[in-house]
LONURO-473847 format. One line per 2 residues: number of its first residue (from 1); their letters; for each residue x, z, y of N, C-alpha, C. Coordinates in nm, 3 decimals, always signed. Example, Ala and Ser with C-alpha at 12.3 -4.5 7.8 and 13.67 -1.06 7.14 Angstrom:
# LONURO-473847
1> AS> +1.319:+0.780:-0.569:+1.230:+0.780:-0.450:+1.320:+0.780:-0.330  +1.285:+0.708:-0.225:+1.367:+0.714:-0.106:+1.290:+0.787:+0.003
# end
This chain:
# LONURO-473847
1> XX> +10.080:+11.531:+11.313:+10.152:+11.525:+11.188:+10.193:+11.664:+11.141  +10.241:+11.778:+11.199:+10.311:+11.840:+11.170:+10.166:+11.951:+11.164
3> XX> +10.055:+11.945:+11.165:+9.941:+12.035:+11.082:+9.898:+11.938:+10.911  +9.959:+11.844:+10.894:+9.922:+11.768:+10.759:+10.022:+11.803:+10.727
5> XX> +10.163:+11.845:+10.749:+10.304:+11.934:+10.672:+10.256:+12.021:+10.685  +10.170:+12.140:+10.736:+10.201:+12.298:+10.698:+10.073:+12.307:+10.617
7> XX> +9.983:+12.182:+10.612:+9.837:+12.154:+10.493:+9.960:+12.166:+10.391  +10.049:+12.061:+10.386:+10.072:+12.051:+10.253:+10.197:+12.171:+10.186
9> XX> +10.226:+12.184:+10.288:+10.332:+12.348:+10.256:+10.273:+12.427:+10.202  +10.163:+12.476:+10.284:+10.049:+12.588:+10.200:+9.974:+12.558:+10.071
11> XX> +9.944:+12.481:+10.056:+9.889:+12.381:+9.937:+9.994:+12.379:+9.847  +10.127:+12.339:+9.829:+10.207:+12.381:+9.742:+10.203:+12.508:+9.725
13> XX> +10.274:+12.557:+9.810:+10.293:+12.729:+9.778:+10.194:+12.825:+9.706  +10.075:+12.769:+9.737:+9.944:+12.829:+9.691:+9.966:+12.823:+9.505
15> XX> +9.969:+12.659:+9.551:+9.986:+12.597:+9.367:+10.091:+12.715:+9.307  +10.182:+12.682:+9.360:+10.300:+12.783:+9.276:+10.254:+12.905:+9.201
17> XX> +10.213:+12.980:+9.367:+10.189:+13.143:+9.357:+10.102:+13.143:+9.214  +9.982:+13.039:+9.228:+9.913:+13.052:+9.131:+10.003:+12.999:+8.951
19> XX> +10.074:+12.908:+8.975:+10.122:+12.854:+8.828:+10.235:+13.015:+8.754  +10.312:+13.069:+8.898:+10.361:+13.241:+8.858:+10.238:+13.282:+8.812
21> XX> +10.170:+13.320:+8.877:+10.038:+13.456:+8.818:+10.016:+13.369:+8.698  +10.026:+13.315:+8.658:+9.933:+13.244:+8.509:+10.018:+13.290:+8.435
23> XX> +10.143:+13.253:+8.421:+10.264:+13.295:+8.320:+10.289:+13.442:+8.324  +10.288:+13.508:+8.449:+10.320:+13.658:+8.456:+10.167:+13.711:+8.400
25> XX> +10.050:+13.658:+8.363:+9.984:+13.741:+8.281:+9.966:+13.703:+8.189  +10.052:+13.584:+8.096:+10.074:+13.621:+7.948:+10.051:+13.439:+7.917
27> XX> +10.023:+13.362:+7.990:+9.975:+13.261:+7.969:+10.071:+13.190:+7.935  +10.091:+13.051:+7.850:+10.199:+13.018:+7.787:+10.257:+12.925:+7.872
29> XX> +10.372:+12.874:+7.894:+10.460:+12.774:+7.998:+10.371:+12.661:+7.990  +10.369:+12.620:+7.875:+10.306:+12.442:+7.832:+10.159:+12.476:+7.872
31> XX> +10.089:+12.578:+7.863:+9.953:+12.595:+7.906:+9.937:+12.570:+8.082  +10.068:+12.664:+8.081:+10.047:+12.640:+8.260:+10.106:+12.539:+8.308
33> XX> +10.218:+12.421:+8.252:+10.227:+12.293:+8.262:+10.129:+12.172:+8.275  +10.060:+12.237:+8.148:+9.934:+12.117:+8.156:+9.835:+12.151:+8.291
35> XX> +9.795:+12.261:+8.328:+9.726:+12.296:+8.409:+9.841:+12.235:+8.554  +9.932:+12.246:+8.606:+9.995:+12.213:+8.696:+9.983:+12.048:+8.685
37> XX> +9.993:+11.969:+8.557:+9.982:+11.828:+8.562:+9.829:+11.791:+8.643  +9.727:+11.897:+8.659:+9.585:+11.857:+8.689:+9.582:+11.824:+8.855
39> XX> +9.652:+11.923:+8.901:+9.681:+11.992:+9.061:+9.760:+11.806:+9.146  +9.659:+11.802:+9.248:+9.684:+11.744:+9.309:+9.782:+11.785:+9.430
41> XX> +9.887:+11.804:+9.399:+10.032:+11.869:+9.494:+10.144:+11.819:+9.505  +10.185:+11.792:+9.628:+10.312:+11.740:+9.649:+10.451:+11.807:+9.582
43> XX> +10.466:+11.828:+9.506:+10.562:+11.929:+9.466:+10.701:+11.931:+9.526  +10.719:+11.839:+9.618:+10.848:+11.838:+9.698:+10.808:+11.933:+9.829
45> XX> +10.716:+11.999:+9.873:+10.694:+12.062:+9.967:+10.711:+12.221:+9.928  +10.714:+12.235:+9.770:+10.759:+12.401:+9.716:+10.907:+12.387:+9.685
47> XX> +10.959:+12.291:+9.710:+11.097:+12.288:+9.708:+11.139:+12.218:+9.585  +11.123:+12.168:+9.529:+11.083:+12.046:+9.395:+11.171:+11.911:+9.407
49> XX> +11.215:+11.862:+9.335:+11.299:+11.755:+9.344:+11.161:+11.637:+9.324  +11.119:+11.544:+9.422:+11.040:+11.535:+9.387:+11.059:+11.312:+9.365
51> XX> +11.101:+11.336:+9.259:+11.167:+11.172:+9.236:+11.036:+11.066:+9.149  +10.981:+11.018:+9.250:+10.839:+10.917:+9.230:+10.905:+10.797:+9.140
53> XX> +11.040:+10.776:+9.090:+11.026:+10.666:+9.009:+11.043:+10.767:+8.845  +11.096:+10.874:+8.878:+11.137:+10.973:+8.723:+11.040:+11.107:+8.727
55> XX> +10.896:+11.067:+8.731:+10.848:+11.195:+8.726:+10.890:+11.276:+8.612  +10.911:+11.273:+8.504:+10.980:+11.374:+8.417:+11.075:+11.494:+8.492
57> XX> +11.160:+11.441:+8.544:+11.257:+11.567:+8.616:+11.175:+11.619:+8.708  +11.139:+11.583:+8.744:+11.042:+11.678:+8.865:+10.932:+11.779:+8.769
59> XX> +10.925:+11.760:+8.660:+10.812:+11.863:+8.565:+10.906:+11.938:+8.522  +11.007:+11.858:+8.450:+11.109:+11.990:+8.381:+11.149:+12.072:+8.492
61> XX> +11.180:+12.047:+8.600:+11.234:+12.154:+8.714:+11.148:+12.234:+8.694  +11.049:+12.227:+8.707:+10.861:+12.277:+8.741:+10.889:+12.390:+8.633
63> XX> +10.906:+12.323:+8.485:+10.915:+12.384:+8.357:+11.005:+12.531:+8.406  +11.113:+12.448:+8.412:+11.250:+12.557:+8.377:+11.218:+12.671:+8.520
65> XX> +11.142:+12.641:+8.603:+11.158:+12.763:+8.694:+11.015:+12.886:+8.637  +10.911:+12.819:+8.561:+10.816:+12.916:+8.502:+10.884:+12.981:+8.344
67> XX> +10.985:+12.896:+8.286:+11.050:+12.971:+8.228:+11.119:+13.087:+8.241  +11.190:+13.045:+8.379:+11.254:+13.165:+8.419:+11.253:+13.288:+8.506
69> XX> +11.107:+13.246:+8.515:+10.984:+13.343:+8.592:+10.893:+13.399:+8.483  +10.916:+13.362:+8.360:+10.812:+13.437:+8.214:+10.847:+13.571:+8.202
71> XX> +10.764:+13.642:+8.220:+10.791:+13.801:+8.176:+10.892:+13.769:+7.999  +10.986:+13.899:+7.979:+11.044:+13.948:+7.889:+10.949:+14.049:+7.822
73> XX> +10.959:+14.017:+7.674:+10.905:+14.162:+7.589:+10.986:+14.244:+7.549  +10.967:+14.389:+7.676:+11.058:+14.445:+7.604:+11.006:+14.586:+7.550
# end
């Protein structure tokens, strides 16, 4: 069991690293939203609230942390 948790640890984390790099090179939140809706990922394993009867909160979390990971123009 505990090599199908660090599959799916890495497998999140991966997802992440990658949904940051999309936004940190210019790509738009909702672009990299929709692209994260494709990803087959546990999102409670990147640290994700991950509530199977309200998937909505579990995206907006998703949302609001690539928001607040979006580069500033300054």
């Amino acid at each position: 069991m505990s090599k199908v948790k660090a599959w799916l640890w890495d497998e999140a984390e991966k997802a992440v690293d990658e949904l940051l790099l999309k936004v940190k090179s210019g790509q738009s939140v909702n672009d990299v939203m929709d692209y994260a809706k494709t990803l087959n990922v546990d999102w409670s394993f990147a640290g994700f609230t991950a509530d199977y009867d309200n998937e909505e909160d579990c995206w907006s979390e998703i949302e609001d942390f690539l928001l607040i990971n979006k580069p500033t123009i300054q």
